[in-house]
N, C-alpha and C positions, 0 to 999 in steps of 0.2 A: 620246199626250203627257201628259193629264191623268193615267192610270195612273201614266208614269213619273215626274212632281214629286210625286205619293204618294208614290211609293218614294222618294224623295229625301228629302222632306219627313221620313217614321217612319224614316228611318236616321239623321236625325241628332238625331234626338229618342231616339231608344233609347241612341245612344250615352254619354248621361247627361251631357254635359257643354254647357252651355248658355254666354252670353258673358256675359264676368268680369264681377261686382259693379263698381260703378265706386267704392265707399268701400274695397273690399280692393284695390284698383289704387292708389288713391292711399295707400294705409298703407305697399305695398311699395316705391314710390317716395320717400318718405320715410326709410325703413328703410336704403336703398340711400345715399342721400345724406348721410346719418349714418355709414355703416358707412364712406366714400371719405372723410370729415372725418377720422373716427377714425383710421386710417389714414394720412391725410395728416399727422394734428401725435402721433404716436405717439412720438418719440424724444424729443422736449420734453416728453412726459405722464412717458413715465419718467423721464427726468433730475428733474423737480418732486418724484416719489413720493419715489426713492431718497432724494432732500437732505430730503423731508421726516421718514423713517426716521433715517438720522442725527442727524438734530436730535432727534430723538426720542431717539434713546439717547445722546446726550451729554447732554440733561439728568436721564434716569434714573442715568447716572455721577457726574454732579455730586449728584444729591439722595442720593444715597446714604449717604456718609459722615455728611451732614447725619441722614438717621434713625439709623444703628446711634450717633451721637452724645446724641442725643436718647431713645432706649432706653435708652443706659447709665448714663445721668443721671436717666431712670426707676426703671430697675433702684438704685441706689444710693439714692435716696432712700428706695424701696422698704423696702430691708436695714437702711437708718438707722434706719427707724420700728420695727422690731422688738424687742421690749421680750425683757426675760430667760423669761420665762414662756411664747415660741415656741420657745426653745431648747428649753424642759426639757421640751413638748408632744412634739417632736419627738424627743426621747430616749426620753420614754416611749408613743409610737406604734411607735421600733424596735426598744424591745424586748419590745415586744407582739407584733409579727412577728415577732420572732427567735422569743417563747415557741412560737407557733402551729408555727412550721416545725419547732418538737423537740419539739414532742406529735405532729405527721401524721408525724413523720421515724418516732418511736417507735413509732405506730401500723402504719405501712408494714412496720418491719422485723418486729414481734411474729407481724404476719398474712401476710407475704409472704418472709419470712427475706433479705431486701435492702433498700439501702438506696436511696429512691426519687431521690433527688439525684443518686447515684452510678450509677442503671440510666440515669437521662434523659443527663449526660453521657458513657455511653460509649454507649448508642443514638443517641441525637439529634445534639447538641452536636459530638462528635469528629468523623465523618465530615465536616459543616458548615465546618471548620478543617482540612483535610486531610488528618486520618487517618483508618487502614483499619478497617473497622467486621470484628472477630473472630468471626464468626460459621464454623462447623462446614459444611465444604461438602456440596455436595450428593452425593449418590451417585453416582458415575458408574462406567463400566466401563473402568478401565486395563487396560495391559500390563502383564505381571509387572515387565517393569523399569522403567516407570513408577510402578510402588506401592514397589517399593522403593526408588528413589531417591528418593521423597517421604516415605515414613519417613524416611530417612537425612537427610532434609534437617528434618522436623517434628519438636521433642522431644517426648517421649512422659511422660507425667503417670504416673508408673509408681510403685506404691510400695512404700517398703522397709520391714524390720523395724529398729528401733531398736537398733542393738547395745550402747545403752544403757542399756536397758528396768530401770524400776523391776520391784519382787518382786510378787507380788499380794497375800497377804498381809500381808506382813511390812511395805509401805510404800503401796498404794494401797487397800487394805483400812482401813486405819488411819486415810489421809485421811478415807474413807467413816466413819468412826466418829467421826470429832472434829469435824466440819464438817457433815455432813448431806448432802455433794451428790458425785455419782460421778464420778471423775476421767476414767473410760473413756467411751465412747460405743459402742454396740451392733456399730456396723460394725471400729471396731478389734479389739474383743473377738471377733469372727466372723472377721479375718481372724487373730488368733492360733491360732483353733480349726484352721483350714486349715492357717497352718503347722506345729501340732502333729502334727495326720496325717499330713502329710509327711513331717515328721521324724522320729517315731515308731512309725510302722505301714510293713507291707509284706505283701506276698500271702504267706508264709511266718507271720503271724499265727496261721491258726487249726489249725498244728500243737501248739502250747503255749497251755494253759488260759488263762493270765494274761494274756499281750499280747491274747488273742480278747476278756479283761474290760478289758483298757486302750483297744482298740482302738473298745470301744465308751462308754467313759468320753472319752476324749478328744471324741466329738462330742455330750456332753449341756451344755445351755447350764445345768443349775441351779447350782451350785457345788458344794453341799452333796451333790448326787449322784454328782460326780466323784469326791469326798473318799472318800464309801464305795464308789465302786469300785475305788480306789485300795486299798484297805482287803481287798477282797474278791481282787485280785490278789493280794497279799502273802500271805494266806492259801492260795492255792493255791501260790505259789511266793516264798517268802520273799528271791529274789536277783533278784525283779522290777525293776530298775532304772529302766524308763519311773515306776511307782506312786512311787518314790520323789522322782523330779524332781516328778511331780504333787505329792505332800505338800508338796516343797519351794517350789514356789512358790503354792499357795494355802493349806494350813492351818497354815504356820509364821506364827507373829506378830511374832517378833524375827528378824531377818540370823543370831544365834547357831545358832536352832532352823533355820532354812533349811543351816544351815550342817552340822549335822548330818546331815540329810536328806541331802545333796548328795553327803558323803562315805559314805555308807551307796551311794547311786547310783553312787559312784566303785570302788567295791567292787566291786559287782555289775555293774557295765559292763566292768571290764575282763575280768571274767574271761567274759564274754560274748562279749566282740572277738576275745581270744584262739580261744576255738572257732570262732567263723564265720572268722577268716583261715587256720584249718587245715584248711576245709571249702570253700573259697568257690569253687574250682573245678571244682566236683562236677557242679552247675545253672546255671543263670540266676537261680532261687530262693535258692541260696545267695549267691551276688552281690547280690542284690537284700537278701537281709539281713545281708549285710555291713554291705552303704552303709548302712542303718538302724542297725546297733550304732555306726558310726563316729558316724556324727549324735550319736547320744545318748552316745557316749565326749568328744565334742567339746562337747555345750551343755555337760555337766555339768562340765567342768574353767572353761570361762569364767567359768560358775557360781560355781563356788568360787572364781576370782581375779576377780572381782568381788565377795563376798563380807569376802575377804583383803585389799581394798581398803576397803571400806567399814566395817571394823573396825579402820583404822587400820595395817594388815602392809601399808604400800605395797612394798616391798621386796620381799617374798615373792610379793603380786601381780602384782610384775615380773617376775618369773622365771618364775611358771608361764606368762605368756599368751608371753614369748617361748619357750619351751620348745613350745606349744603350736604358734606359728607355727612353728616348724622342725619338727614332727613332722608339719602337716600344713600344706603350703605352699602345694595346691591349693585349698585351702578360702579363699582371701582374699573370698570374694564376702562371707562373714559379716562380714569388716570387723571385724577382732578389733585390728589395726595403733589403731582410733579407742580403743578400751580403755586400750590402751599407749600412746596419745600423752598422755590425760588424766591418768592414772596419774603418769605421766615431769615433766608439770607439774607434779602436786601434790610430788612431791620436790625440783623448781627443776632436772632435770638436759636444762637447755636441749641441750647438746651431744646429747644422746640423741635428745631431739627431733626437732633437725637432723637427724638421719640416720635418722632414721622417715622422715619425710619428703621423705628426697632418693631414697629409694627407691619409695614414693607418690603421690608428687607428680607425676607422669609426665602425658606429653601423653596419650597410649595407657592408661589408668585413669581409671575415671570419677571426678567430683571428688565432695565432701562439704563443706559450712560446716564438717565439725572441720578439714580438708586445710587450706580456704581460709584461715582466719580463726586457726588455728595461725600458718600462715607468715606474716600479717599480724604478727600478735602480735610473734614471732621479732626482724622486723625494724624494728618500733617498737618493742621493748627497747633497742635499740641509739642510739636518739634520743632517746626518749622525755622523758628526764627533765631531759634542758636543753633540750625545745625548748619557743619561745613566739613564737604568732602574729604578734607584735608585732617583734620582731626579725628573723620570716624574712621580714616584707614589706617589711622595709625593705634587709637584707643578700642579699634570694634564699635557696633550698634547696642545703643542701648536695648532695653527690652519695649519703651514706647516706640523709638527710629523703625527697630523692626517690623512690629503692629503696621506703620504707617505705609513700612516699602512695599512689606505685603497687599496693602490694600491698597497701593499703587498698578501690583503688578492683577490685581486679581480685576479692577475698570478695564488696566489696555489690555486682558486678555478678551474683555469681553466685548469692547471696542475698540481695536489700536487706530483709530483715524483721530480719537479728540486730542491727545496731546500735542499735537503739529498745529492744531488752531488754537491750542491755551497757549501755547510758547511763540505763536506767532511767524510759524513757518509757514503757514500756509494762509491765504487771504480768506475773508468773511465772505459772505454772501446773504441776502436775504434769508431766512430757511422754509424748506415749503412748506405745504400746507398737510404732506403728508413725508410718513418719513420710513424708514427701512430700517430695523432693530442692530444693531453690531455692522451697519455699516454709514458709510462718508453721511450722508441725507441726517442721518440721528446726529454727528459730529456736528456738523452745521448747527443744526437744531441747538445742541447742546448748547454749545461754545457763545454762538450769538446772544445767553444769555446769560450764561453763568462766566464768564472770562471774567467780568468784572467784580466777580466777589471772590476768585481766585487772586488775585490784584492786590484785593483788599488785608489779603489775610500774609504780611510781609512771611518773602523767603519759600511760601507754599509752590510756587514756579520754579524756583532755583532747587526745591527739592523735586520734582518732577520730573525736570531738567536733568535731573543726576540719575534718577531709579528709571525711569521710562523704558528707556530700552532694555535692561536686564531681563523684562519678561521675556524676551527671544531667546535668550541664554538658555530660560529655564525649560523653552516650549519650542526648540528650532524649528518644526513644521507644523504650524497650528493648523492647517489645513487637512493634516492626518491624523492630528491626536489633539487633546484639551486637556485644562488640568481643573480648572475647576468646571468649565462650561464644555459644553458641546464643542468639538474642531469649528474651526472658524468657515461659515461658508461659503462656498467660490461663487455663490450667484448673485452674491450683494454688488460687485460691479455694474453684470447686466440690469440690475434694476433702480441702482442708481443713477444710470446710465439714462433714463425713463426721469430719474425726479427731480433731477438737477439741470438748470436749465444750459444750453450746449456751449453759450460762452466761459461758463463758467467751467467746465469739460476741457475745453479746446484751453485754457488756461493753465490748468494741475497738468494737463499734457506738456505744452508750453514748459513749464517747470522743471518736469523730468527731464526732458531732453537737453532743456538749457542746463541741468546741474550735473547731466552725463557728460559734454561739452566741457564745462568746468576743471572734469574730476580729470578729463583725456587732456586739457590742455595744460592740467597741472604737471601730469604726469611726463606731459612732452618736457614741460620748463626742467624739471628735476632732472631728469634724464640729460638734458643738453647740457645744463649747469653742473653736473655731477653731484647737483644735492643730496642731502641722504631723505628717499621717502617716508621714514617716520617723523609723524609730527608737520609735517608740510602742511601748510597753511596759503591760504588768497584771502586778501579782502574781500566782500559780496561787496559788489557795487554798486546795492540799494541802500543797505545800513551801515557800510562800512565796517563791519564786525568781523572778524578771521575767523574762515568756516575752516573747518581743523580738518581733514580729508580722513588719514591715517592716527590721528595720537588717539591717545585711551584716555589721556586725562580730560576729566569733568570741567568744562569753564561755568562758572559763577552765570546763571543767567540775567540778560538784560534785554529791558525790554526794546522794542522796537520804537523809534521815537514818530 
């Protein structure tokens, strides 16, 4: 028995639990009695809180009004005490910033050839605002008819030769001489050198002495070494036609001298065409320098009626380039029709025009600012010169105003850079020698020689001036969507960037910064003076004309003197 109360005894002693503390017994009793209280008055504890919440926020409702009262009363006393000498701090604080932001603008562009306001808002800022950030996608692997329906649907940044192309000599050589800075940029100049080969060479070369010396003059970049290879063909064969277009377009100085040359090439072209089309069926060789004699039968008459034109025979110039087009009616891709449309203006023979154009102008043909901004023209003749802003806002557009504004808006959708050079925003420049379709290089192009029959045709500017910008209204992000063309494409920058020569770059840069400058220090003067910013206006301090910042209405335009 005394064994088993042991064992009883260390069992309940191991089992580690002993009799309750008698002060944790009364704490849990306590606990419990509190916890059945609480409990018990729970619906009247909340009902107290909630009404005490409320009260709460009806007097933060009430005191409300009472502070942004007592702020405003702040604030105005504040504004009262400010003497003229804060104003004029604060004017010349922002245009302290403005200066800073066109020395780092300046800085940015010289060292990075962009401009840092404009990389931050189309990275940054746009997407932020809803739009699609244009970035170059990624590689991947399509189906053939995947890649080709996304060509067909992506425009292509493709570029062309200027069928307007000054001489080298005779007009971009000369610039270079009176001025000091090269009209050309390395990559135009390279991609002439390409189309020269083209046009001028064929695997049938190195059976005749001379084209084997042209063929190798056309890819020497010096000039002067082209000259005497030019020089060095002629010698071996005097009816060298390619040597002569060369003399023609870089060692003549005058359009006369070019003019010469031209008809010396015209000489000796034909009678070169003639042989290769009584031969052409012989090879594939003879074919092959067929299409080369045609080429060079064909630059060299454009040649000369563009020549014939710029010596004043517009008449004559007309004849040969339609003569030209009817002899060779496959060749439209040269775009010989833009020659003859500008031509047909400078005579005033609008009727002609029309029917360049109605031939041209086709859904199925690719377009051109001369196409576009022709038939704008066309059809602002016909308005032009009674209309005023002032009276169609009050009477509405007629049914011709409309036709006109439309075809106003349907050029700057498909080029918006030429009307800032018909209205004279923006400076001229030689135009290259090749150009970039819907973008700045084709504007150039344009403007440098159609501005002046624009000119001619009174009031066609001042309407221009009026409707121009409305296209944005109708297309706010032409870069994601078009209305009659293709979205406008984000790579004509980069590539014009390539065709225009860098002073001329560093210029429209120039421009922007200085009219961002303008708009910050208008906006400081307003602010300091308490002007109202509607309608705030500065004189430009080149033409002295009030550039209008913020107003809507339309000013009468004038031209720049």
């Amino acid at each position: 028995m005394a064994d088993g109360g042991g064992s009883g005894t260390g069992t309940g002693t191991g089992s580690g639990r002993g009799p309750p503390c008698p002060g944790a017994a009364a704490a849990l009793r306590r606990w419990e009695q509190l916890r059945r209280r609480a409990a018990a008055a729970a619906p009247w504890a909340r009902g107290l809180l909630a009404a005490a919440a409320g009260l709460g926020l009806l007097y933060a409702l009430l005191r409300l009004p009472l502070r942004l009262r007592d702020g405003l009363a702040a604030v105005t006393v504040f504004l009262s005490t400010l003497t003229p000498k804060f104003y004029f701090a604060l004017t010349v604080t922002s245009s302290f910033i403005s200066g800073l932001i066109f020395v780092f603008e300046w800085w940015h562009f010289r060292k990075y050839g962009t401009s840092f306001i404009e990389q931050v808002s189309v990275s940054h800022l746009r997407p932020l605002i809803g739009g699609v950030e244009n970035s170059p996608p990624a590689p991947a692997a399509f189906s053939v008819g995947e890649n080709e329906a996304n060509r067909q649907n992506m425009p292509e940044c493709k570029v062309w030769r200027n069928p307007l192309n000054l001489f080298r000599g005779a007009e971009y050589s000369r610039y270079t001489w009176v001025t000091g800075k090269e009209p050309l940029t390395y990559y135009d100049m390279n991609l002439s050198a390409q189309d020269h080969q083209n046009f001028f060479t064929c695997d049938t070369d190195a059976l005749r002495p001379s084209d084997t010396v042209m063929q190798k003059a056309w890819r020497e970049r010096n000039p002067q070494a082209r000259i005497k290879a030019a020089y060095q063909a002629l010698e071996l064969n005097n009816d060298c036609a390619t040597a002569y277009v060369l003399l023609a377009e870089e060692e003549a100085t005058t359009i006369v001298d070019a003019e010469k040359y031209f008809k010396q090439a015209l000489k000796a072209g034909e009678m070169i065409y003639r042989k290769s089309q009584n031969c052409h069926s012989q090879s594939p060789q003879h074919e092959a320098q067929l299409r080369r004699d045609t080429n060079v039968l064909v630059y060299v008459k454009r040649r000369l009626a563009m020549c014939a034109r710029k010596l004043g025979r517009i008449r004559e110039a007309v004849k040969m380039m339609r003569d030209l087009m009817k002899e060779f009616p496959l060749l439209s891709m040269l775009n010989i029709h833009e020659n003859l449309l500008e031509a047909l203006l400078e005579l005033q023979a609008y009727a002609d025009v029309q029917a360049v154009l109605a031939k041209y102008d086709d859904i199925s043909l690719p377009k051109s600012a001369a196409i576009c901004y022709t038939a704008a023209l066309l059809k602002a003749r016909a308005v032009s010169e009674r209309f005023s802003p002032e009276t169609a806002s009050k009477r509405g557009l007629s049914t011709a105003e409309i036709n006109a504004v439309e075809a106003i808006h349907r050029a700057v959708e498909f080029n918006p850079h030429v009307p800032k050079y018909l209205l004279e925003m923006k400076s001229l420049v030689l135009p290259p020698e090749h150009i970039l379709k819907r973008g700045d290089s084709e504007a150039v192009a344009y403007a440098f020689f159609h501005l002046q029959h624009w000119k001619r045709i009174e009031g066609a500017l001042n309407l221009l001036h009026c409707t121009w910008e409305g296209t944005f209204r109708m297309i706010p992000y032409p870069l994601e969507k078009g209305h009659l063309f293709y979205p406008y494409p984000s790579c004509t920058e980069t590539a014009d960037r390539e065709l225009l020569p860098n002073w001329k770059l560093q210029g429209t840069a120039m421009w922007r910064i200085y009219n961002l400058v303008l708009v910050l220090f208008a906006l400081s003067i307003s602010r300091s003076l308490c002007l109202p910013t509607e309608g705030t206006s500065l004189f430009h301090p080149l033409h002295s004309r009030p550039v209008f910042l913020f107003g809507n209405a339309c000013t009468p335009y004038t031209p720049v003197s």
